[in-house]
N, C-alpha and C positions, 0 to 999 in steps of 0.2 A: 308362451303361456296364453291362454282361451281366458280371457275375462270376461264376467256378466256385469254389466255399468247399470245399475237399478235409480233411477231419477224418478220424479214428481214435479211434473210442472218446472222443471227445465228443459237441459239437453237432452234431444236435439232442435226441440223446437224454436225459432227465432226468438231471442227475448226474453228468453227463460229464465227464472232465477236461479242463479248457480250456474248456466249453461258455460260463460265464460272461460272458467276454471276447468270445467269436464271438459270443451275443447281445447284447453293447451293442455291438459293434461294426457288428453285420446293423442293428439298430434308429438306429444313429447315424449312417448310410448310406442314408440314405430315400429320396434322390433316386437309387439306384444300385438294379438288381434283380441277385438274387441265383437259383441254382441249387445246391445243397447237395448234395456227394457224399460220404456217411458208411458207414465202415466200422466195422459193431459188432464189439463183443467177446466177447458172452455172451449166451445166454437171457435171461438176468436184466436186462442192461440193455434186451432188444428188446421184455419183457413190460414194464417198466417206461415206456415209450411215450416220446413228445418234448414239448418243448417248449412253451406256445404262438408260435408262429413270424406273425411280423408281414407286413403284404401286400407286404412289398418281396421277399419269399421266395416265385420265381414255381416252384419245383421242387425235391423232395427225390428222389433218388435213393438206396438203401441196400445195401448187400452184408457178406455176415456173414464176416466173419477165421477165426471159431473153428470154422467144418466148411465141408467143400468141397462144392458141392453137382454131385451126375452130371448131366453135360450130355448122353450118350452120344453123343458125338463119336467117330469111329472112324475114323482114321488112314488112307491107304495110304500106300504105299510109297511115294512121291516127297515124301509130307509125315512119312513115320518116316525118312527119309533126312534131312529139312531139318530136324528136331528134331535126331536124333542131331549133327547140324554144327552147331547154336548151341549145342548144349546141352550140348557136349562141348568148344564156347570159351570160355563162361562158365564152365564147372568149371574149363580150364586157368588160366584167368587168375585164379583164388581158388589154385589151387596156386603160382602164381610171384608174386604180387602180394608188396611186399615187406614182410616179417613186422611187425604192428603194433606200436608198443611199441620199436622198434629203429632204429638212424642207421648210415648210412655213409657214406665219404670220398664226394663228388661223383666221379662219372668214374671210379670203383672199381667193375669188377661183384664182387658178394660169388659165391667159388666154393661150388658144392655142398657141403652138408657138412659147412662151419666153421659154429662157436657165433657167433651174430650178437648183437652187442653194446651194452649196452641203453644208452638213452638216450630223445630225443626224439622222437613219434611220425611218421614218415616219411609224406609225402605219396606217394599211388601212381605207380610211374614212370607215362610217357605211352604206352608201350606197353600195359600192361596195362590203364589207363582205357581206351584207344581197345577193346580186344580187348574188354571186359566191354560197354561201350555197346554196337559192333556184333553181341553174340553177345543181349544187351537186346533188341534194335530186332527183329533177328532173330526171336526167340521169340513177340515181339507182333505182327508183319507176321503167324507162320504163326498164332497164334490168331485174329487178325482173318481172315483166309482161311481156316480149316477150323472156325471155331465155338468156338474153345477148346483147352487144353492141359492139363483134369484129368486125363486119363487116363493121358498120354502123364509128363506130374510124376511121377507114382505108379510109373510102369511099371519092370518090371527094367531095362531101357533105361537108363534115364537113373543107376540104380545101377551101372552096366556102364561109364556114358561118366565118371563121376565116377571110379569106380576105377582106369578108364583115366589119366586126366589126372593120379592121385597118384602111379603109378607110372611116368609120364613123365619125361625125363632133363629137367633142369632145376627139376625141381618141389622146392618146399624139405623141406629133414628131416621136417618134425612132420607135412606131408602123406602124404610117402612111409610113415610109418610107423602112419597107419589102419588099422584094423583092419576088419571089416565088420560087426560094428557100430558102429563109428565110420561108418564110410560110409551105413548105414541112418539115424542120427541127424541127418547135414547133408542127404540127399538129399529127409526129411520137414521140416526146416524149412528149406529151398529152395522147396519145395512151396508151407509155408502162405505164405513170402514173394512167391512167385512170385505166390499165387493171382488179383491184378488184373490180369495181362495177357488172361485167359479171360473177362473183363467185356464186355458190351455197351455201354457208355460212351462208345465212342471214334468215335461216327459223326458226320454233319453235323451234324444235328438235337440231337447232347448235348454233350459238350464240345466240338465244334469249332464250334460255336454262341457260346459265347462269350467276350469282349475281353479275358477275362483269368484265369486261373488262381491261388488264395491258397490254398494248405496250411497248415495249423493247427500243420503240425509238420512236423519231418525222419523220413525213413526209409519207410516199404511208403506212409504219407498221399501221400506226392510222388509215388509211380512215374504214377499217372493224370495228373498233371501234364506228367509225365514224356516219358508219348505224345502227350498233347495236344500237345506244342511238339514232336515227332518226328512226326507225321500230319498236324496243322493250323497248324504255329507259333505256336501260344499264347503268351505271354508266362506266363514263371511267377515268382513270388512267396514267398519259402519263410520264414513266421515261427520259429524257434525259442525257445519259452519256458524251455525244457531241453536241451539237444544230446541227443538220441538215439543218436549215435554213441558218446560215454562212456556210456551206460546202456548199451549193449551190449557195451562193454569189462568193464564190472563184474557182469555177470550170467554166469549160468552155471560156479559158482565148483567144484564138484564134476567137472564134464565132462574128459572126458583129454583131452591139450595140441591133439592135431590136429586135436577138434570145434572146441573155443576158436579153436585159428588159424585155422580154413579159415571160418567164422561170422566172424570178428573181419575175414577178409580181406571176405568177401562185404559184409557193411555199409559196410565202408571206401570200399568201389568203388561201391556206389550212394550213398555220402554225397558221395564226390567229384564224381561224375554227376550228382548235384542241385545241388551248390553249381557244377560248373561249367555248367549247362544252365539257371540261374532267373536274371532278371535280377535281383532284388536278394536280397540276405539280409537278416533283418529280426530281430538279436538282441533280449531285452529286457531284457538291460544289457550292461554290460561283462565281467562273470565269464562270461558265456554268449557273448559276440563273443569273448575271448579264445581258451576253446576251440574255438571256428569257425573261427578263423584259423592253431591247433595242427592241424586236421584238415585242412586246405587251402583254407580262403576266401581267394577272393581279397578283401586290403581293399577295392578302389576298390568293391566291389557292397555293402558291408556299411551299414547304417542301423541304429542301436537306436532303437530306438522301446517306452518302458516301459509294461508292463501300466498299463490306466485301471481307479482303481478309484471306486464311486461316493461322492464324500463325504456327500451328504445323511444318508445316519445318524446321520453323526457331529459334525452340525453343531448340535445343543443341546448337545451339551458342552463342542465346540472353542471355541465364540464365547461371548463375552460379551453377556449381555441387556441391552436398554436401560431406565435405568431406569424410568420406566413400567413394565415390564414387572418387573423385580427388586420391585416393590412387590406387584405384581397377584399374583405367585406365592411369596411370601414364604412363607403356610401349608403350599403344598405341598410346598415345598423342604424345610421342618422337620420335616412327615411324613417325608418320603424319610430325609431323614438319619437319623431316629430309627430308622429300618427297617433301616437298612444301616449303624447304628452297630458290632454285632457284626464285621459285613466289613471295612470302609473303615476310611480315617483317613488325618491326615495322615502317618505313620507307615508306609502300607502299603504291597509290593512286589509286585507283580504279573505274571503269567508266565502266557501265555494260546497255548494252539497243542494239536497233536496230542500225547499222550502216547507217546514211542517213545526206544528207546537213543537215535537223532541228537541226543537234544533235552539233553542231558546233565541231567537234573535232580536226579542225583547230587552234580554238582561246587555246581551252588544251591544242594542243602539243607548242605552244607558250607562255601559261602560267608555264608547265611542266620546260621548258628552264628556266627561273625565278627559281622557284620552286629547279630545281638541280645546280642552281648556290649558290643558298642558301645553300640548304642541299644537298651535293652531292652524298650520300648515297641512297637517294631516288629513289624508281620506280615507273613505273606505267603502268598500266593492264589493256589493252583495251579488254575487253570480251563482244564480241557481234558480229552474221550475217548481211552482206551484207542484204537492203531488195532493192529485184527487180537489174536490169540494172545499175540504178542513183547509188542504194546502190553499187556496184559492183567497179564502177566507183571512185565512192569516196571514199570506202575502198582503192584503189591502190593508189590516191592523197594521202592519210596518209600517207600509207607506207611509201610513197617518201619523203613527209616530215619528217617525222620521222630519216630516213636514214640521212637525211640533215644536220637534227639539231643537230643529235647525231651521230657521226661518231664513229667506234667501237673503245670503250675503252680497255687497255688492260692494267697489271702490269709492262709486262714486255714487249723491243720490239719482245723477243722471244712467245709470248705468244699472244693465240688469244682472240680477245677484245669481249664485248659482250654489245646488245644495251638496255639501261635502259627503253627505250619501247617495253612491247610486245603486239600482237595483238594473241587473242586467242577466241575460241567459245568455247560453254557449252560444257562438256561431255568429252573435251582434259585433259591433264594431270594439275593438279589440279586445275579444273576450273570443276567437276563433275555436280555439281547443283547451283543454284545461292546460297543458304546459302554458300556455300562451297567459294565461288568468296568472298563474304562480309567477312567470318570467316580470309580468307589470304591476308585482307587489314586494314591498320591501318583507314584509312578517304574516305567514299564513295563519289565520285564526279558526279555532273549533271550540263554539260555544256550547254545546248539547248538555242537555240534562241527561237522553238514558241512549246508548250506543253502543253498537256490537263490537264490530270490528271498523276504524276508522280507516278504511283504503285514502279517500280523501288525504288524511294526514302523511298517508304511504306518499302518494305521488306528490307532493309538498316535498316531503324529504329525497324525491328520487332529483324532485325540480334543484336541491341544493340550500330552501328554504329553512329557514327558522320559523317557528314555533311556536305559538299560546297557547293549548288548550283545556279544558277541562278535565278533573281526573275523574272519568265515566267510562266504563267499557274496561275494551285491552287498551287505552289510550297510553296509559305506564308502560305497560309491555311493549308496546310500538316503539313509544317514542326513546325509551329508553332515560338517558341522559344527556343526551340532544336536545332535547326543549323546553320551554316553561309547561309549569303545571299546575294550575291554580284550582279552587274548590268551585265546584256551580252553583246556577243561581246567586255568583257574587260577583258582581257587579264594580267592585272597589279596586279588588282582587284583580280581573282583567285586566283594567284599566294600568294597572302599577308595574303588571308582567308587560304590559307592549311597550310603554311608556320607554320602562328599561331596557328594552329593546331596539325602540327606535329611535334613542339616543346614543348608541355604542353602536356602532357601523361594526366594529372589528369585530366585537362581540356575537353579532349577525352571521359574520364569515366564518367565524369556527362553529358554531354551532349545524349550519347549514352546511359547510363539510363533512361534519363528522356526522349527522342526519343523510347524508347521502350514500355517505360508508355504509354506515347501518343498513339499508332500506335495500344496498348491492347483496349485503352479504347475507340478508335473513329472510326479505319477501319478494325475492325474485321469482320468475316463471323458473328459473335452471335448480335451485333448492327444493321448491315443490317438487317436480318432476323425480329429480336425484330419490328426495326423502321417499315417493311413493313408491321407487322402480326397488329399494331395498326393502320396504316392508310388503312389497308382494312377495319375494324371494324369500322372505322371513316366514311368511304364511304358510306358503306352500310347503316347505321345509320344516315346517309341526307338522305336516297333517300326515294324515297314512294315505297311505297309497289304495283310491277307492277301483281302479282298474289291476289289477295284479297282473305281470309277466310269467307268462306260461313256460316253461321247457319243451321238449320234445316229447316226453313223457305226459305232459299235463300235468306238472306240479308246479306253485309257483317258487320263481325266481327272486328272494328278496336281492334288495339294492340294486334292483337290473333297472331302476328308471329312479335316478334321484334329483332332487329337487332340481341342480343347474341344469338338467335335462330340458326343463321348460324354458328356460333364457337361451337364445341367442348366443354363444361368444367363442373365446379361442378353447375352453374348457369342454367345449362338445366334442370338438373333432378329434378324428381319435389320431392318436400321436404312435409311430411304430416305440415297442419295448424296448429296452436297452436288454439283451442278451451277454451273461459273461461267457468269454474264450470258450471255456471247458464244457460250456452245454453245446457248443454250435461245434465242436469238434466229434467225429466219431467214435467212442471209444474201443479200445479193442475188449473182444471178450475174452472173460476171464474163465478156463475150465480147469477143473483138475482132472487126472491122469488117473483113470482106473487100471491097475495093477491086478 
């Protein structure tokens, strides 16, 4: 099977988000070739190069997000006519599409005007998806015919058709009430959204090439999908590890109401246009399907299927040695410990991720204080970077609190005290790899107020670790019944789940076994893989057949190529017939005797 791997600012680029998963995933698909269509983000990431990428990856394709490059494409009149008419549907239908964030009675038109009344976030009626697909398709038909649409995105034109469509009867309040720079703000990022329909991607030879279409993500990654299943009926495939759609509910907190609405409409309507145009949707859990299905999935397409991640790292610390082996490394073990006596113990609390407000490490170092008033032996081990400025920031507010809380202890007054919090990054003294952070804590702790998917907590459970954290995210769904799970921002609450924790040793050991079963059996690299190598074969196997087999004659051949055609296995090759006796024998012929 010929896949197209549609990314944003991932793979294959070094460093990418997402990249990870896309390569165990390309690498776990061996018998499948791949063709990669990556939209960068930055200078920085395109100087920083890709991957190395495995021989199943027969083509990289790439196009840069962050500037538009001059096609000098130049318009006439029949094709500035045919812009202004989609380009002036697609704005109408970001004006009337029905306000994000807001519900009304079924079979209620809401009039111009009135304050629309907050609640559930509303699926786009079926007028305005159909208006926005056809004003879509449109735009990409005229780019595919004249070369491109830089010029014509950019042009006063299309700031003329948008203003047009705000001021339009029916359009709602917060459009009507743009300003022109309001209208300068959506009509530039229309542009940079728009910028894949001006691509060369969409001929025989590149995506309509091949059996299948997988985006890495929702939103501008999908549109080339997009076309492909509108040009060539591709089948497409849309993973979300994050909904895109809430990240663009939550961003742009400063902008006045009408950019917000009229951006919150436009994503809406290609997030609908994706979920309703990909055969399946592929959350990777349940806090990420639920929003899918807030935005308009339909369920019957939905599959979760959860990030794989690789355990081998973390398997000298999950497992137990045999002994044989417990004897043979007896010395080295006693080194180690004696090196990481300072760190570890069985006492220790452990909090390993990005440094940033989300991660609450506030409410910890206030629940820590509980925590060693109880057991005063106890530490705890903040391992983890600063991310950005904010992270920076809020790494030195710890500090300070920390210093606060815990003034240096000491034995003696002659003696210098030392603080039962420390802040440490990967790679410092015994802090080498994150197995290594889990291996020298007794209970791994996750304090966050808002979280996606907690991997951290994964590799916790692959280390054989127990458990605190927060119920925020898929954290329930990870962790199962393996761990504690206390409310955020409570601070008491913490404090009482480790307490219990790190007074039951035994307790520790079951929990941390059966947390490691789990994390074998559900978020391995070998389940991904498995899960995705079926729901290609699933895909494939709806779709019709967009190449037909011909006869001798020139007619086509139904079921002359079906679906396991495209896989690899013993099921291709072809197997000689079993023939009964009496066809493989001659028989004699039968005449009768004219008289």
């Amino acid at each position: 099977m010929r896949i197209g791997l549609l990314t944003e600012g991932g793979y294959p680029y070094v460093g990418g988000e997402g990249g990870v998963w896309c390569d165990r995933l390309v690498r776990g698909l061996d018998r499948h070739e791949f063709d990669v269509y990556a939209f960068s983000t930055g200078q920085a990431q395109e100087d920083a190069g890709w991957v190395e990428l495995p021989p199943q990856v027969q083509r990289v394709r790439t196009a840069p997000l962050w500037v538009a490059e001059e096609d000098g494409v130049v318009h006439g009149r029949r094709a500035r006519r045919r812009f202004t008419e989609h380009y002036g549907e697609l704005a109408a239908a970001l004006c009337t599409a029905a306000e994000p964030g807001t519900a009304q009675k079924p079979g209620i038109a809401q009039r111009p005007g009135t304050a629309e009344r907050p609640g559930i976030a509303e699926k786009p009626g079926t007028a305005e998806a159909d208006r926005f697909a056809n004003a879509l398709h449109g735009l990409a038909e005229l780019a595919r015919d004249e070369g491109g649409l830089v010029a014509a995105l950019r042009s006063e034109r299309a700031v003329r058709a948008l203003e047009r469509a705000c001021r339009a009867p029916g359009a709602r309040r917060a459009a009507r009430e743009a300003r022109v720079p309001d209208l300068l703000t959506v009509a530039d990022h229309l542009e940079r959204a728009l910028r894949p329909l001006s691509l060369d991607w969409y001929e025989e030879d590149g995506l309509g090439a091949v059996d299948l279409c997988h985006t890495a993500s929702g939103g501008i990654a999908a549109l080339p999908g997009l076309l492909a299943g509108h040009f060539f009926g591709v089948p497409l495939v849309v993973t979300e590890y994050g909904v895109r759609l809430r990240t663009h509910y939550l961003t742009r907190p400063d902008a006045s109401p009408a950019v917000r609405s009229l951006l919150a409409a436009f994503h809406g309507l290609l997030t609908a246009e994706t979920y309703r145009a990909a055969s399946y949707l592929v959350p990777g859990n349940a806090h990420a399907r639920r929003w899918q299905e807030r935005c308009g999935a339909d369920r019957a397409k939905l599959r979760t299927i959860h990030p794989g991640l690789d355990a081998t790292p973390f398997a000298r610390v999950g497992e137990d040695r045999l002994p044989e082996d417990r004897e043979k490394d007896e010395k080295r073990e006693k080194q180690e410990r004696q090196e990481k006596q300072e760190h570890a113990g069985p006492h220790t609390l452990v909090w390993l991720g990005r440094v940033e407000p989300a991660k609450d490490l506030v409410s910890l170092l206030h629940a820590f204080a509980e925590v060693r008033a109880a057991e005063p032996g106890t530490r705890l081990r903040i391992v983890g970077r600063p991310s950005g400025p904010e992270g920076e920031a809020y790494l030195g507010h710890c500090r300070a609190l920390a210093a606060q809380l815990f003034p240096d202890e000491a034995d003696s007054p002659h003696a210098v005290g030392r603080n039962p919090v420390s802040f440490e990054e990967l790679g410092g003294p015994g802090a080498e790899t994150t197995a290594d952070v889990h291996a020298g804590g007794a209970v791994t702790v996750l304090s966050s107020v808002v979280e996606g998917f907690p991997v951290g907590l994964i590799e916790a459970m692959f280390c054989g670790r127990a458990t605190v954290s927060t119920d925020v995210g898929a954290v329930v769904e990870v962790i199962g019944g393996t761990g504690l799970v206390v409310p955020p921002r409570n601070p008491r609450a913490l404090a009482e789940a480790c307490v219990s924790l790190l007074r039951d040793p035994e307790r520790r050991a079951r929990l941390g076994a059966a947390a490691r079963a789990r994390a074998l059996e559900l978020f391995s690299v070998e389940q991904n893989v498995a899960a995705f190598r079926g729901l290609y074969l699933e895909t494939v196997a709806r779709t019709p057949v967009r190449r037909p087999v011909l006869d001798g004659a020139g007619d086509p051949q139904p079921f002359a190529a079906p679906a396991e055609a495209h896989v690899p296995g013993h099921w291709t090759e072809p197997t000689p017939r079993a023939v009964p006796t009496w066809a493989v024998e001659t028989p004699e012929p039968v005449t009768e005797t004219v008289r």
